[in-house]
MDTraj code that builds the backbone (N, CA, C; nanometers):
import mdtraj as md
import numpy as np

residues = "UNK UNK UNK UNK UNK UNK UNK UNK UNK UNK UNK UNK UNK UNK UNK UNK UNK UNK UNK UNK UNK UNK UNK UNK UNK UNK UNK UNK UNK UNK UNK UNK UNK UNK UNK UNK UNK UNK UNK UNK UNK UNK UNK UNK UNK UNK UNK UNK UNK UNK UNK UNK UNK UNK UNK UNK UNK UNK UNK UNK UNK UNK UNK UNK UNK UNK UNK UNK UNK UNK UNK UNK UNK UNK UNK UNK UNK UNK UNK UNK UNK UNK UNK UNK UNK UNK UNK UNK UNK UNK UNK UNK UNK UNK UNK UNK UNK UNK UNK UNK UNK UNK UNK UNK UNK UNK UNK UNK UNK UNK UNK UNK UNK UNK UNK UNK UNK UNK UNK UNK UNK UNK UNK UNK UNK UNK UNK UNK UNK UNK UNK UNK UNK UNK UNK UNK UNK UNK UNK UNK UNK UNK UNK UNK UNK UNK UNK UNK UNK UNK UNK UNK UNK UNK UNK UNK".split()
xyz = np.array([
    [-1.2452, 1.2561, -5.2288],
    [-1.1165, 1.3102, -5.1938],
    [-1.1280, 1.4007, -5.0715],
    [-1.2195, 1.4777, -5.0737],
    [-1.2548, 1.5852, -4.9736],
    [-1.2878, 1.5228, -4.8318],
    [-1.3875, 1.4112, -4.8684],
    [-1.4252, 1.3099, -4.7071],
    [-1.2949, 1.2365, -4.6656],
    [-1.1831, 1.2019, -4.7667],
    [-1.0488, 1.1195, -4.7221],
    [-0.9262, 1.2195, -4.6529],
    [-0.9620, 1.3506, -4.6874],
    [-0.8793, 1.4460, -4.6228],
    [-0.9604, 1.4672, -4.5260],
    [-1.0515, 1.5117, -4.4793],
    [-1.1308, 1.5718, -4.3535],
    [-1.1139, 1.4249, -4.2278],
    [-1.1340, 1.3046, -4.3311],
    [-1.1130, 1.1613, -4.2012],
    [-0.9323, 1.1599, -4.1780],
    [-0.8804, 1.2172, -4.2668],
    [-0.7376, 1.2521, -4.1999],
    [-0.6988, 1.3082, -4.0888],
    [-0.7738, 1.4049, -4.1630],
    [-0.7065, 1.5092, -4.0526],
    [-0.8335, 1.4738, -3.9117],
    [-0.9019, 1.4049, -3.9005],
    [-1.0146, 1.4456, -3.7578],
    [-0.8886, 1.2839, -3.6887],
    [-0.8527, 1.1847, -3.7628],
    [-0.7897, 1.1149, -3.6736],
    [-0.6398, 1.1787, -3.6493],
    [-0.5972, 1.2385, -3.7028],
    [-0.4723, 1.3251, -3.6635],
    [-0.4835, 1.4045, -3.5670],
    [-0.5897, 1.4822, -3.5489],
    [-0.6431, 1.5536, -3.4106],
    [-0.6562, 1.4947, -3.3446],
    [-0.7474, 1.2914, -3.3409],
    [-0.7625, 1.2642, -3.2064],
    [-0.6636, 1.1839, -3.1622],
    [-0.5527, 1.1830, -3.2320],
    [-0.4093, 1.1191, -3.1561],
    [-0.3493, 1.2004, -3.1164],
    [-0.2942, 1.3197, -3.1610],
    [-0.2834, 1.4401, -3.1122],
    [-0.3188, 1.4566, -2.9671],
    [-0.4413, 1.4824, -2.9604],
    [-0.5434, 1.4924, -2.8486],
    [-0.5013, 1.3777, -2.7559],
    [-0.5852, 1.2347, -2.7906],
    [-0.5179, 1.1347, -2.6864],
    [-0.3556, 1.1499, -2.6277],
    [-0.2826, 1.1367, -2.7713],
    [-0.1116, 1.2031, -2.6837],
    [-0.0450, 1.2704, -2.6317],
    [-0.1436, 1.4094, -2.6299],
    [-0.1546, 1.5015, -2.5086],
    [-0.1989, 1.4946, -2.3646],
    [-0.3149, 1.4359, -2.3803],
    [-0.4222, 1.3728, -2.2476],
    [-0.3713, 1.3010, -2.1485],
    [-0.2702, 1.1896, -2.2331],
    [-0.2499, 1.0594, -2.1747],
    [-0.1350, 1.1013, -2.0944],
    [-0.0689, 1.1407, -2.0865],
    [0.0154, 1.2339, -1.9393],
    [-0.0440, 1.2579, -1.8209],
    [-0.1365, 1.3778, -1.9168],
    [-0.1684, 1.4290, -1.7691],
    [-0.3177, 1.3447, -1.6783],
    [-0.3380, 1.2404, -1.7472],
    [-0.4091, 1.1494, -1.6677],
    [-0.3148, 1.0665, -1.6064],
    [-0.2076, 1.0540, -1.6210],
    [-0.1460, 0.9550, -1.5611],
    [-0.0505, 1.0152, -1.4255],
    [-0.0635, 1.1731, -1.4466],
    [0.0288, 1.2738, -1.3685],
    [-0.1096, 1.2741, -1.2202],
    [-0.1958, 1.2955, -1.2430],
    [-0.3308, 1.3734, -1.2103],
    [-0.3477, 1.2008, -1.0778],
    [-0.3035, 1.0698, -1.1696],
    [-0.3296, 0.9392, -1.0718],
    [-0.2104, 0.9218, -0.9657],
    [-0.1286, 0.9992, -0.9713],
    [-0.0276, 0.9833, -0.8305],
    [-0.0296, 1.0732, -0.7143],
    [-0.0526, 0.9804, -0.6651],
    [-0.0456, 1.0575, -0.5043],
    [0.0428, 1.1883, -0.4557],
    [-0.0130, 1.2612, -0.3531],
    [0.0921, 1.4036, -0.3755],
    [0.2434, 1.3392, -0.2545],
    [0.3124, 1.4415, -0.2699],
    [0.4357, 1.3895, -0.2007],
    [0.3623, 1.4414, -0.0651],
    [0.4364, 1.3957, 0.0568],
    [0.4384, 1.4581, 0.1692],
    [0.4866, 1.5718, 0.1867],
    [0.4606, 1.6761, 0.2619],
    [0.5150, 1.8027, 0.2871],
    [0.5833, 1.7727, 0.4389],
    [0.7183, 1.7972, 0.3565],
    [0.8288, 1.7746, 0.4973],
    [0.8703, 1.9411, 0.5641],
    [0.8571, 1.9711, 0.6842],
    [0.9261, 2.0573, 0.7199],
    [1.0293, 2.0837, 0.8493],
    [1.1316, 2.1412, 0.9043],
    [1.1640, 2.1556, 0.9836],
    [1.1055, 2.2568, 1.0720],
    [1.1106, 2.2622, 1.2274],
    [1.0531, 2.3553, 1.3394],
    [1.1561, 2.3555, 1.4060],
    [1.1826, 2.5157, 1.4528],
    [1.2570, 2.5407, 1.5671],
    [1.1756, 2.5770, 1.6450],
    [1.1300, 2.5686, 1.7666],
    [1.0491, 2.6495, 1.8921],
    [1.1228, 2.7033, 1.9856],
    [1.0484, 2.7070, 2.0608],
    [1.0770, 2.7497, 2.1971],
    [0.9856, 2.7414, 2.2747],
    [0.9600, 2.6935, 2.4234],
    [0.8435, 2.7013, 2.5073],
    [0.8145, 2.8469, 2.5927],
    [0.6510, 2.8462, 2.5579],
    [0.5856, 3.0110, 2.5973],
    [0.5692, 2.9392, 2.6853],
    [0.5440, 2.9562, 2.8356],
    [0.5194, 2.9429, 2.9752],
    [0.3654, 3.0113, 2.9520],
    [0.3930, 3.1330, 2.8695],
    [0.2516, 3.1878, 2.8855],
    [0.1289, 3.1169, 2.8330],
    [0.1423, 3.0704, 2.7115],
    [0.0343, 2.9836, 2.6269],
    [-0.0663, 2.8936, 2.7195],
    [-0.0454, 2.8146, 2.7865],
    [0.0902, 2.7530, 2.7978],
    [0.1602, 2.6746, 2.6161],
    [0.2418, 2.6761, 2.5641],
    [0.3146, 2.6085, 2.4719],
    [0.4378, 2.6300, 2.4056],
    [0.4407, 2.6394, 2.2358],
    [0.5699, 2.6999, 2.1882],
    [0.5152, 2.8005, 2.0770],
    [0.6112, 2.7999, 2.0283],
    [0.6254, 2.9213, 1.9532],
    [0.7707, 2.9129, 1.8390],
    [0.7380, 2.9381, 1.7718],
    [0.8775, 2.8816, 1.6318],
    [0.8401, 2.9034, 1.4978],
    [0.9247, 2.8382, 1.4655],
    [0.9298, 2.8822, 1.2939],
    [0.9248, 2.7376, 1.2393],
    [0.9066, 2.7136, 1.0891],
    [0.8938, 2.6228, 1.0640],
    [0.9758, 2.6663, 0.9120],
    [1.0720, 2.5668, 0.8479],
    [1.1164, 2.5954, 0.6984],
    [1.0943, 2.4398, 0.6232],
    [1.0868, 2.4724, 0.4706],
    [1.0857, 2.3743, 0.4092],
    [1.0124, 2.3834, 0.3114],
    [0.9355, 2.2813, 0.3156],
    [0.8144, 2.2460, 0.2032],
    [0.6983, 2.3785, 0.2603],
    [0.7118, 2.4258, 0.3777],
    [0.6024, 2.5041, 0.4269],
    [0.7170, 2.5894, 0.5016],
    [0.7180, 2.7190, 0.4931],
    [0.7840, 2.8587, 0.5241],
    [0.6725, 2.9388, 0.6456],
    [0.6988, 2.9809, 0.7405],
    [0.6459, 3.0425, 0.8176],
    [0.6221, 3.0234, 0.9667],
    [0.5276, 3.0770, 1.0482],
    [0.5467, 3.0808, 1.2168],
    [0.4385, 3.0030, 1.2574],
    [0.4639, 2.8690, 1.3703],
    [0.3842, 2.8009, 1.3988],
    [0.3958, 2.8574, 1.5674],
    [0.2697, 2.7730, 1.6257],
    [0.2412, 2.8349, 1.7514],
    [0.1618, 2.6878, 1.7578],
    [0.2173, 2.6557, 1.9129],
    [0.1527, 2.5412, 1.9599],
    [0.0922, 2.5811, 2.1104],
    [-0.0481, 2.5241, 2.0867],
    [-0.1219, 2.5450, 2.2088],
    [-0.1391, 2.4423, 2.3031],
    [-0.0694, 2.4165, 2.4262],
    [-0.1177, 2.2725, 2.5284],
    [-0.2664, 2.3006, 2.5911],
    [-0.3252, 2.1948, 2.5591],
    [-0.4507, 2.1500, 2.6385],
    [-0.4231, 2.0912, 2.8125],
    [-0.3981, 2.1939, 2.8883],
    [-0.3285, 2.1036, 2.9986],
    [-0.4650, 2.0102, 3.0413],
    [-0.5798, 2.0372, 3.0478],
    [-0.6769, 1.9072, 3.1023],
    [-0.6546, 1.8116, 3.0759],
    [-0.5563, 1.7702, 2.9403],
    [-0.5209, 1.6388, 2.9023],
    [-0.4288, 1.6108, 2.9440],
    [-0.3531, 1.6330, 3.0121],
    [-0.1580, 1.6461, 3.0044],
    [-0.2202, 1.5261, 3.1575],
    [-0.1452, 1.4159, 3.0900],
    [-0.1153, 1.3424, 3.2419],
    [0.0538, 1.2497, 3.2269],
    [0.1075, 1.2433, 3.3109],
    [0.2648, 1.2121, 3.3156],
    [0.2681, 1.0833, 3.4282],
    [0.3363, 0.9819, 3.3437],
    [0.3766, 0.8250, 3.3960],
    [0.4998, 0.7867, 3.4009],
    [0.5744, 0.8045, 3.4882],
    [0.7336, 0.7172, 3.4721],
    [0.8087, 0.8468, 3.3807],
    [0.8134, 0.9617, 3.4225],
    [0.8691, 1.0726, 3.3213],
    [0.8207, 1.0791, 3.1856],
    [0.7095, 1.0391, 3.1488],
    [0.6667, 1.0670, 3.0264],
    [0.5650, 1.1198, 3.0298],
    [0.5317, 1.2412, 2.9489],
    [0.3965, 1.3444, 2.9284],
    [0.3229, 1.2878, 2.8125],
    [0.1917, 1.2293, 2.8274],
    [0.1172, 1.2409, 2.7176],
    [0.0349, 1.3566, 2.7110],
    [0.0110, 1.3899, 2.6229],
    [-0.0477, 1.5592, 2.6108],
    [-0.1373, 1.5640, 2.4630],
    [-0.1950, 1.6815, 2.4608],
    [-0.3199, 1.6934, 2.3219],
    [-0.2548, 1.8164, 2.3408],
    [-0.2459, 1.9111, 2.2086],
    [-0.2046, 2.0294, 2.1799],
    [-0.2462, 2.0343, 2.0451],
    [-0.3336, 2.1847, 2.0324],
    [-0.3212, 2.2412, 1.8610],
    [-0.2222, 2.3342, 1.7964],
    [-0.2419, 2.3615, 1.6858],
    [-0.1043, 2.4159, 1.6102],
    [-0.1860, 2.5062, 1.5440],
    [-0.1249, 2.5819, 1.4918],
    [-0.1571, 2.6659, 1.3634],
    [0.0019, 2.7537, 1.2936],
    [0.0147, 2.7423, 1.1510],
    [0.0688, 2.7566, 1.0821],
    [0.0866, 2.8642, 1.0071],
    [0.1078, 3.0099, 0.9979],
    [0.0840, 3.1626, 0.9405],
    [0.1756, 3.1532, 0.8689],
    [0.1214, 3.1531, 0.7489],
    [0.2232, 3.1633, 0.6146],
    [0.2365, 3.2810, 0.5080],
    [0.2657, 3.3096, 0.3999],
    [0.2241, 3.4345, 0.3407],
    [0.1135, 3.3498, 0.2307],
    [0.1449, 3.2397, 0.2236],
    [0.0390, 3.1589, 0.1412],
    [-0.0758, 3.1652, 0.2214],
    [-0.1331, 3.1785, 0.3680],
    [-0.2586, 3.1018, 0.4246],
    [-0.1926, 3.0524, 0.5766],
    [-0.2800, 2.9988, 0.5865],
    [-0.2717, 2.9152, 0.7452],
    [-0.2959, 2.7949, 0.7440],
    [-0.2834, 2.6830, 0.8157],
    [-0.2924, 2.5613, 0.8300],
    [-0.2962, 2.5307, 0.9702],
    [-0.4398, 2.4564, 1.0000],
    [-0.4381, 2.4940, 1.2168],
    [-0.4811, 2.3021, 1.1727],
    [-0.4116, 2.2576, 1.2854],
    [-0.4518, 2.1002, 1.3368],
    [-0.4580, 2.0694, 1.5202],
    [-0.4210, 1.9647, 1.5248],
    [-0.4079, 1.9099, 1.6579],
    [-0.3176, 1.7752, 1.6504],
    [-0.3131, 1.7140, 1.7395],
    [-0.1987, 1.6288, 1.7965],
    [-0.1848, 1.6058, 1.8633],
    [-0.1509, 1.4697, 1.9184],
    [-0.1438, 1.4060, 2.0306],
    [-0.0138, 1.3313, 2.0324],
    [0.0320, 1.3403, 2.1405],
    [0.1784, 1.2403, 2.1382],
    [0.2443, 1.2445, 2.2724],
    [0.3641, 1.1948, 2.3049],
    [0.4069, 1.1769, 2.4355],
    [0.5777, 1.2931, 2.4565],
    [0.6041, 1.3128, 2.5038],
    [0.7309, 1.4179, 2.5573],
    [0.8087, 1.3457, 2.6773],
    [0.9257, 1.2825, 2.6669],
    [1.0290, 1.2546, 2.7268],
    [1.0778, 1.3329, 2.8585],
    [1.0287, 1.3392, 2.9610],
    [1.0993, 1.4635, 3.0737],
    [1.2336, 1.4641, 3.0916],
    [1.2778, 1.3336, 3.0551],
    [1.4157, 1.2844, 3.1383],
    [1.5456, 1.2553, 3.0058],
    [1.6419, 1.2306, 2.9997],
    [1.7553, 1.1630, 2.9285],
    [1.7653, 1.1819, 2.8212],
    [1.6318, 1.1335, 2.7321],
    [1.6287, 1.2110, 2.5882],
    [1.5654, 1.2946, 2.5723],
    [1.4656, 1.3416, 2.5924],
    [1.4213, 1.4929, 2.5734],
    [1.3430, 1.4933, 2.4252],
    [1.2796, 1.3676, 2.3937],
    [1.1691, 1.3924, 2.2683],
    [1.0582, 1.3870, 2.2741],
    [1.0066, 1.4527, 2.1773],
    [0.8714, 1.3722, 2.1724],
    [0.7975, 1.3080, 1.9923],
    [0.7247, 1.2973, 2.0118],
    [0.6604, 1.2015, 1.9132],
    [0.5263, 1.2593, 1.9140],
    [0.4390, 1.3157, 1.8102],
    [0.3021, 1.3387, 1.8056],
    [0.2737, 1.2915, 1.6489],
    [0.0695, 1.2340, 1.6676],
    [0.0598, 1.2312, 1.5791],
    [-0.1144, 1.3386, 1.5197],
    [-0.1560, 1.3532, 1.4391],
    [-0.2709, 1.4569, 1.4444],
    [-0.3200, 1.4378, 1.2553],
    [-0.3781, 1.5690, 1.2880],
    [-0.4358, 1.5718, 1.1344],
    [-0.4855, 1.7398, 1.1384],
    [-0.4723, 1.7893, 1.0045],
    [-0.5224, 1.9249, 0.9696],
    [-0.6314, 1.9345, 0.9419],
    [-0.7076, 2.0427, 1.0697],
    [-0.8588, 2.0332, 1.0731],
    [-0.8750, 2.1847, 0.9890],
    [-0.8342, 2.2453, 0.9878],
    [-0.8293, 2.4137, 0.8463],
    [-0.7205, 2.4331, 0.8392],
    [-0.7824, 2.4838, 0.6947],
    [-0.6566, 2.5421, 0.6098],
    [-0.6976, 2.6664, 0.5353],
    [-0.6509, 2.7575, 0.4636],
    [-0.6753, 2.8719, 0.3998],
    [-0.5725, 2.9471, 0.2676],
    [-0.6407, 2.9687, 0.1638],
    [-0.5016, 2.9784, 0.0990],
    [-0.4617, 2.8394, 0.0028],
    [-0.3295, 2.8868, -0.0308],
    [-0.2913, 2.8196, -0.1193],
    [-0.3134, 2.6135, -0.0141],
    [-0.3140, 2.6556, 0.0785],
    [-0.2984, 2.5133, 0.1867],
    [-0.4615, 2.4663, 0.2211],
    [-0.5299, 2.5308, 0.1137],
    [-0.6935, 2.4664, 0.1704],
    [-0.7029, 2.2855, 0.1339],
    [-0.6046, 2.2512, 0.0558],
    [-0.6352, 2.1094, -0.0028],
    [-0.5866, 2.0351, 0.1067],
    [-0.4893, 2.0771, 0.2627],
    [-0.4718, 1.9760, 0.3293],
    [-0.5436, 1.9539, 0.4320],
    [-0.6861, 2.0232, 0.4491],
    [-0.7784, 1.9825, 0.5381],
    [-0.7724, 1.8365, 0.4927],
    [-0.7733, 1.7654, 0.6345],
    [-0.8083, 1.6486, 0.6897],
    [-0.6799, 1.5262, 0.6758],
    [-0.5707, 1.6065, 0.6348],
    [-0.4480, 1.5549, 0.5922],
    [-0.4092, 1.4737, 0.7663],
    [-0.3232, 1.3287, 0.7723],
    [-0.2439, 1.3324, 0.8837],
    [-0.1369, 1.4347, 0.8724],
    [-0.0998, 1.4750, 1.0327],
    [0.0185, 1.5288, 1.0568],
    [0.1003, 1.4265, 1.1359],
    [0.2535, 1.3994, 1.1645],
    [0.3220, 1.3476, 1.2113],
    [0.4747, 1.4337, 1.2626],
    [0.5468, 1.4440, 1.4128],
    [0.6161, 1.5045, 1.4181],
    [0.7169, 1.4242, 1.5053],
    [0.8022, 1.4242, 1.4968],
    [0.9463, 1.3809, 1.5852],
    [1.0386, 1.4859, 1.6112],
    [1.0158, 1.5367, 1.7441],
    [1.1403, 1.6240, 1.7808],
    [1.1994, 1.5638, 1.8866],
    [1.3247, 1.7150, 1.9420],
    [1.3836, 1.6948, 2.1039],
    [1.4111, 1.8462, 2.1064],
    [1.4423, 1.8100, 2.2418],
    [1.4767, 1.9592, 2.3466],
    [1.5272, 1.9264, 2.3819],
    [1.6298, 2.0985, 2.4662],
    [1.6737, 2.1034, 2.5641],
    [1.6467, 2.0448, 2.6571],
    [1.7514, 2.0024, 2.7478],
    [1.6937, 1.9888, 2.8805],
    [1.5462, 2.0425, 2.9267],
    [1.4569, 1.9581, 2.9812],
    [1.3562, 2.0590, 3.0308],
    [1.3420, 2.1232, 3.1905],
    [1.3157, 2.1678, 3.1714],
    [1.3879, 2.2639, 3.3032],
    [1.1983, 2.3775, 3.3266],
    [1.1497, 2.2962, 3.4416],
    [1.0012, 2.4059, 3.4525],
    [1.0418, 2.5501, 3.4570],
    [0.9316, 2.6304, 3.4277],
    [0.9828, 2.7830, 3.4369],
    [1.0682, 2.8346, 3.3805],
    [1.1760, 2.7530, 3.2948],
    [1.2918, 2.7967, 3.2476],
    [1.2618, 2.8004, 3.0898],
    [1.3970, 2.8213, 2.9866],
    [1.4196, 2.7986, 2.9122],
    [1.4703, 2.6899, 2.8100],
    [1.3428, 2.6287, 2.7548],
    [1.3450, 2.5246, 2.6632],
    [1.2982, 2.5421, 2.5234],
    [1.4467, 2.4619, 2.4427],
    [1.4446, 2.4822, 2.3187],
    [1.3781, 2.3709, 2.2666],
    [1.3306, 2.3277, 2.1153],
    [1.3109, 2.2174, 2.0366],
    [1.3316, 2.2246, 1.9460],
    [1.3715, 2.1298, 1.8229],
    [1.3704, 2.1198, 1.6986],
    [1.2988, 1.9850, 1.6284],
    [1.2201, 1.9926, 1.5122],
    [1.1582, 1.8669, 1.4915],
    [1.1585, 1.8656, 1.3394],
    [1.0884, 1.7725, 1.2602],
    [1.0513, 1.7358, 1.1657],
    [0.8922, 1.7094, 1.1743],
    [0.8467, 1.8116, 1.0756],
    [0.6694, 1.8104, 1.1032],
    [0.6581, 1.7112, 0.9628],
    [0.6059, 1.6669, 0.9747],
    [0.5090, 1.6039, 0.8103],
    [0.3463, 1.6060, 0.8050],
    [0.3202, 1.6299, 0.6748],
    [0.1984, 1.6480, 0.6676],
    [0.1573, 1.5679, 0.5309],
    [0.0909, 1.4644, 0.5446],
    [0.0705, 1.3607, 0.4384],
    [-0.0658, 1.3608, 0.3736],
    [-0.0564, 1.4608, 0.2736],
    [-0.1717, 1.4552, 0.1952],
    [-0.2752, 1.3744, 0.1123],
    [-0.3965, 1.3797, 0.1246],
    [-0.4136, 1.2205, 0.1062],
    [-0.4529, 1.2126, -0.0338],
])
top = md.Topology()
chain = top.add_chain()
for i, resn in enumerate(residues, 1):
    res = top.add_residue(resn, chain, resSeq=i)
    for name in ("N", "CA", "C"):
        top.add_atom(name, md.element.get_by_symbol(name[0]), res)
traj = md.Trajectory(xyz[None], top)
């Protein structure tokens, strides 16, 4: 009687157990979402780059640095290399990126990169792609130019 209650109850625990488990193995096998955010900038003349904010999935002040040794321009279009970094109250998140900038009519650009550090609650997106689509103002050298974009950062 005593061995038919104790084999009760040890398979009642391990269904228990398995029907607890079996969630969060199945939670633990899906991929994370992308982290979508919006950027407003503005171009520093001084950097040379921008400077902005970023809201969303990620809260805080990004700062973009141009590599001008790379910057070469064909038919009004800039291809360019620039790094980023991300100051959050969570941590930081610094990458790079490469993509092209529109001089003329539309005023976008397109970059694509990946997060080389992170710190903080954001250490898991080292080595993540980044992807961004913005536009600006008119660009106007020496002057005042705005942007707004959509950053993504696709965790792998």
């Amino acid at each position: 009687m005593k061995r038919k209650a104790i084999e009760t109850m040890v398979t009642i625990l391990f269904l228990t157990f398995a029907f607890l488990a079996l969630p969060l193995a199945s939670v633990s096998a899906q991929p994370m979402k992308p982290l979508r955010c919006e950027v407003s900038c503005s171009i520093d003349w001084g950097l040379p780059g921008w400077k902005g904010t970023v809201t969303g999935d990620i809260e805080g002040e990004i700062t973009y640095t141009l590599d001008v040794s790379t910057v070469w321009v064909k038919d009004d279009i800039e291809h360019f290399y620039e790094t980023w970094v991300i100051v959050t109250d969570e941590g930081t998140i610094s990458g790079f990126n490469e993509g092209i900038y529109m001089l003329k009519n539309k005023y976008m650009w397109v970059a694509n990169g990946r997060v080389t550090s992170a710190t903080g609650d954001w250490a898991y997106l080292v080595g993540c792609e980044e992807h961004e689509l913005g536009t600006t103002t008119s660009f106007i050298p020496g002057g005042d130019v705005d942007g707004t974009a959509i950053l993504t950062i696709m965790p792998g």
